[in-house]
C-alpha positions in Angstrom: 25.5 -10.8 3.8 23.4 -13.6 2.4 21.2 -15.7 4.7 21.3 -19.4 5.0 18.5 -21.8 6.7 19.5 -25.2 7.3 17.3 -27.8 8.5 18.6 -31.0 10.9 16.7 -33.5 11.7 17.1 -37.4 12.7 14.9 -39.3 10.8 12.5 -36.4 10.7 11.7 -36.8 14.7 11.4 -33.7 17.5 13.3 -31.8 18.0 14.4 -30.1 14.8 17.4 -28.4 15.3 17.3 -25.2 12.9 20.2 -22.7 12.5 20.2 -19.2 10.8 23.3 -17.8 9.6 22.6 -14.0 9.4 26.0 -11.7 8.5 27.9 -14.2 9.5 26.2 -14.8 13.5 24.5 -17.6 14.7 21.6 -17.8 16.1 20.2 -21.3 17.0 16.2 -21.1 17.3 14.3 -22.9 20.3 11.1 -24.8 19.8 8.9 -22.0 19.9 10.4 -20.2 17.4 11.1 -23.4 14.8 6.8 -23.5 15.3 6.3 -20.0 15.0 8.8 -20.4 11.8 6.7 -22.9 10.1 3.7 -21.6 10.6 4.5 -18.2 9.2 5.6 -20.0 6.0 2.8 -22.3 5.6 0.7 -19.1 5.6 3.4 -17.8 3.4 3.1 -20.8 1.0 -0.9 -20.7 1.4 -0.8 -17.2 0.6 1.1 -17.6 -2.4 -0.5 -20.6 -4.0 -3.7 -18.2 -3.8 -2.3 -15.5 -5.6 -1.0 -17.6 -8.4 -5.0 -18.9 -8.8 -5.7 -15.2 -9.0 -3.1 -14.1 -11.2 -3.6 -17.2 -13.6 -7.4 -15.9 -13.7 -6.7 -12.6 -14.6 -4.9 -13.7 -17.6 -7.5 -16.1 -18.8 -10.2 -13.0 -18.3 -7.8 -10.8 -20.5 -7.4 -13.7 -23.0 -11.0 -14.5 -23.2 -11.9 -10.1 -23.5 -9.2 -9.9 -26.3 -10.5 -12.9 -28.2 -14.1 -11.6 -28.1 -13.1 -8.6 -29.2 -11.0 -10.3 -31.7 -14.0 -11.9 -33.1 -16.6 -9.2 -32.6 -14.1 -7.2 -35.2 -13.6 -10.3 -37.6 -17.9 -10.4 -37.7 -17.6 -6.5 -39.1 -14.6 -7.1 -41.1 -12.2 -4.7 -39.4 -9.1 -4.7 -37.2 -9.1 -5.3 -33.7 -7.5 -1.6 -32.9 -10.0 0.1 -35.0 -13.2 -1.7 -33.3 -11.0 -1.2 -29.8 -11.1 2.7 -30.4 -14.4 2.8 -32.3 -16.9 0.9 -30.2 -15.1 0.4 -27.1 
């Protein structure tokens, strides 16, 4: 039940042949779909790239909030859960 993508090409020239094994049937794609194909994951890849940006921001954002607050309760010399509940 797995799938498998291979990926032929001579010399990386047109035409690419690409074959998908899908529960064991083949299915052997035509031009239009190999383009269609590559597209989709470029915007796939794009997509994903993006998200990583976003997600590695978000955790620099929660880094840089807990190490203020980290300070801001060194400054009145208590812990970081008591200033969190206290003046938060």
């Amino acid at each position: 039940m797995d799938t498998f993508i291979s990926v032929h090409s001579k010399q990386n020239k047109p035409p690419i042949h690409v074959t998908i094994t899908l529960f064991f049937k083949r299915h052997t794609m035509n031009p239009e779909e190999i383009d269609q194909f590559v597209k989709a994951f470029g915007d796939f890849l794009h997509h994903s790239q993006i998200e990583e940006i976003r997600y590695n921001h978000r955790l620099e954002a929660s880094q840089y909030i807990f190490d203020y607050y980290e300070q801001k309760a060194a400054e009145l010399e208590i812990t970081v859960d008591y200033y969190l509940q206290e003046f938060v």
